[in-house]
TORLOVEX-619229 format. One record per residue (C-alpha): residue number from 1; x, y, z. Coordinates in Angstrom, 1 decimal. Each point is the difference from the previous one (the first is absolute). Layout:
BEGIN
[NUM,[X,Y,Z]]
...
# end
This chain:
BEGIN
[1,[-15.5,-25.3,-35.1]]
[2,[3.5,-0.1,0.6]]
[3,[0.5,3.9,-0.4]]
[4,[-3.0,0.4,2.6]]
[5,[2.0,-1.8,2.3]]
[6,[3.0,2.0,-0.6]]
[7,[-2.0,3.2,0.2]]
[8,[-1.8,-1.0,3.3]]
[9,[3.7,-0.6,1.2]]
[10,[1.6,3.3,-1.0]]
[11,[-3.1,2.0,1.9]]
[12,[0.3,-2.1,3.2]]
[13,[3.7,1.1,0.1]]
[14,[-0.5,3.1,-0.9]]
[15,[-2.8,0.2,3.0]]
[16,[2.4,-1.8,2.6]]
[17,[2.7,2.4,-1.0]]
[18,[-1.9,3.1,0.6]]
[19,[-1.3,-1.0,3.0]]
[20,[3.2,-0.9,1.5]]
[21,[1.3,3.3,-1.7]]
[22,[-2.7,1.6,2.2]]
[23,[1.3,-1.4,3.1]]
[24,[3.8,1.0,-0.3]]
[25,[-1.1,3.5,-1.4]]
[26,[-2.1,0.6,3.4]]
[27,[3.0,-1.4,2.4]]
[28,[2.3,2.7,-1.6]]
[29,[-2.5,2.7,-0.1]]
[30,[0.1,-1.3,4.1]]
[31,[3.5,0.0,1.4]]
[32,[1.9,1.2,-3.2]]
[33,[3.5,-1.0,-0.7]]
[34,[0.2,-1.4,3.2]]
[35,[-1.8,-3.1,-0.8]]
[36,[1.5,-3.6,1.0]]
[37,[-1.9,-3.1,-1.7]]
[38,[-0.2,-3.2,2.3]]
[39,[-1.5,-3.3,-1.7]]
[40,[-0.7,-2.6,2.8]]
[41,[-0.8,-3.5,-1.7]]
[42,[-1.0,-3.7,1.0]]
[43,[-0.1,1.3,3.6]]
[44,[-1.2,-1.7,3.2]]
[45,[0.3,2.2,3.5]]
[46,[-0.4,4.1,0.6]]
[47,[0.8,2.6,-2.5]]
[48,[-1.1,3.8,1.5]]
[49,[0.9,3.0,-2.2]]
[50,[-0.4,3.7,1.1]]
[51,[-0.4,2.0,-2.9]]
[52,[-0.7,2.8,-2.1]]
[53,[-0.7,-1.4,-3.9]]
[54,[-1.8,-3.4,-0.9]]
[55,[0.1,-3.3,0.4]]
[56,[-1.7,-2.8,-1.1]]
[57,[-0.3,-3.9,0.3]]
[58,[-1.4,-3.4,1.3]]
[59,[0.2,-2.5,2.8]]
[60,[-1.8,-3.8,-0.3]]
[61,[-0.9,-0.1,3.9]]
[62,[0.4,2.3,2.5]]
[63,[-0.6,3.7,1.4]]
[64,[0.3,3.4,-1.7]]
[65,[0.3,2.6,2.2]]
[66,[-0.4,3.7,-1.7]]
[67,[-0.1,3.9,2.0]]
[68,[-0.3,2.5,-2.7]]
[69,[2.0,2.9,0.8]]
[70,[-1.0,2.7,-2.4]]
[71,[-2.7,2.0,2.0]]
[72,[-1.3,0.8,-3.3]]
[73,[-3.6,-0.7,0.7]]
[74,[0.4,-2.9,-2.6]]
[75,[0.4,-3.5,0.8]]
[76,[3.3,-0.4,-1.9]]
[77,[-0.1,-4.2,0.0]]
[78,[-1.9,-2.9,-1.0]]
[79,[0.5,-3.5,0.5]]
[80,[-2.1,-3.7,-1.6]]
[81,[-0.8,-2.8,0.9]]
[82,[-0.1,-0.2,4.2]]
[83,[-2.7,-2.0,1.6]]
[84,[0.3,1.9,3.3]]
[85,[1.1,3.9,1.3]]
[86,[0.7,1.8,3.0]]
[87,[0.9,3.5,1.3]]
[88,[2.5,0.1,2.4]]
[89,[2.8,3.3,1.2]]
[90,[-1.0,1.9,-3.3]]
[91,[0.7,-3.1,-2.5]]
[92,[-2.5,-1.5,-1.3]]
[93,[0.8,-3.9,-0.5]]
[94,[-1.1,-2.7,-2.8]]
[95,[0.7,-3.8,0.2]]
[96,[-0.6,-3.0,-2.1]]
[97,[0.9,-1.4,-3.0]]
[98,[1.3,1.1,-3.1]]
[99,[0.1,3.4,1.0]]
[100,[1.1,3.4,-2.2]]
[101,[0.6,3.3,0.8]]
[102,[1.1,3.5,-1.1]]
[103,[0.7,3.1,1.9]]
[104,[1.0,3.4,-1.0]]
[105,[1.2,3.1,1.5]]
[106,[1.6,-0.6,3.4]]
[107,[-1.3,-2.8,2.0]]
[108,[1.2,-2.9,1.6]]
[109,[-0.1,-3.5,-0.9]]
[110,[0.1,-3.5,2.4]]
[111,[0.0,-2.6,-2.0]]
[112,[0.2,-3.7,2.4]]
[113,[-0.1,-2.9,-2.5]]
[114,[0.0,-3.8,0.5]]
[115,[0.7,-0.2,-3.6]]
[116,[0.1,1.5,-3.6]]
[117,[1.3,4.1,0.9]]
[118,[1.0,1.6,-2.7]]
[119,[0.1,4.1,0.1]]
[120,[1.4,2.5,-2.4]]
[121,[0.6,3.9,1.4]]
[122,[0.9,2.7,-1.9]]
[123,[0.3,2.6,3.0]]
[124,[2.3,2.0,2.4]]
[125,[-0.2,-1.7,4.2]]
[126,[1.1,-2.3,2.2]]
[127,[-1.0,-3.5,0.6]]
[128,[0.6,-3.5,1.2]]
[129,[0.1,-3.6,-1.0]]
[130,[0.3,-3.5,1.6]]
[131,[-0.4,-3.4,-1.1]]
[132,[0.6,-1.9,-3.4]]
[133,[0.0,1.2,-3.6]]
[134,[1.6,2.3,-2.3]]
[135,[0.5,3.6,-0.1]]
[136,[1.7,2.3,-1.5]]
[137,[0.8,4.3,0.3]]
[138,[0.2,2.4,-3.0]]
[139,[1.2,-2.7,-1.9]]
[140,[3.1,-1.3,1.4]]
[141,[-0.5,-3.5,-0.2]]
[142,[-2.5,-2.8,1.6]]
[143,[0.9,-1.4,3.7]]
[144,[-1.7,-2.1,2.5]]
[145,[-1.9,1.3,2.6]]
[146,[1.5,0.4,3.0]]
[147,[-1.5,-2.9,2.5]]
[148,[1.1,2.6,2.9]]
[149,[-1.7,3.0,-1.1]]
[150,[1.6,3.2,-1.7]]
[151,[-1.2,3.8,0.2]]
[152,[0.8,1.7,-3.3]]
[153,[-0.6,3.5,-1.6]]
[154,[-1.3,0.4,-3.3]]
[155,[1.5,3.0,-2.0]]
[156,[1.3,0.5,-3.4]]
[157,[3.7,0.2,1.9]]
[158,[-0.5,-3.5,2.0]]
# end
């Protein structure tokens, strides 16, 4: 029994790694070299990213906002668990609770959260955030977020 348990481990790991393997893969085979990472945790306020790559996350109540940029003829994003949508100036917006989402290619992301944001991005943009949380850029190190607002780019160099 015991090495069942171990076994049924190993292959969910190994599942959860290639998946998230999967993910970084298609953000370089996106924007390259150039990419810039952005994770964006225990968040309450607006987070909007500009982007080319993907980017991925959650928010406990509030609005997700999403305008897929690709002109591909493919609808490039998905997003769980909104009780109500809306099309509005190209976006097409989902609220509620306990929300998820994940967009690829180039889109653009408003996320407006009364609680529970939390966003990872492996891409190459611009964006903004305001409010309270953590966040941090290419891996330099968690800060707050700033209660005044901040534009930002998102770029292997920033």
């Amino acid at each position: 029994m015991k090495g069942r348990i171990i076994a049924l481990a190993i292959a969910a790991f190994l599942a959860l790694a290639g998946t998230a393997g999967a993910a970084t893969f298609s953000s370089h085979v996106l924007c390259g070299s150039s990419c810039g990472t952005l994770v964006a945790t225990k968040g309450s306020g607006q987070l909007r990213l500009t982007a080319t790559g993907t980017a991925y996350g959650s928010v406990g109540s509030g609005t997700i906002a999403v305008k897929d940029l690709s002109n591909n003829g493919y609808r490039d994003f998905s997003v769980a668990g909104w009780s109500r949508s809306w099309q509005k100036n190209g976006f097409t917006f989902y609220s509620g609770r306990n929300l998820s989402f994940f967009v690829s290619t180039t889109w653009t992301v408003k996320i407006y959260g009364k609680s529970g944001i939390t966003s990872s991005a492996t891409a190459k943009g611009h964006g903004f955030i305001k409010g309270s949380g953590t966040w941090s850029r290419n891996s330099h190190g968690s800060k707050s977020w700033p209660s005044a607002g901040q534009t930002f780019d998102l770029s292997a160099s920033s």
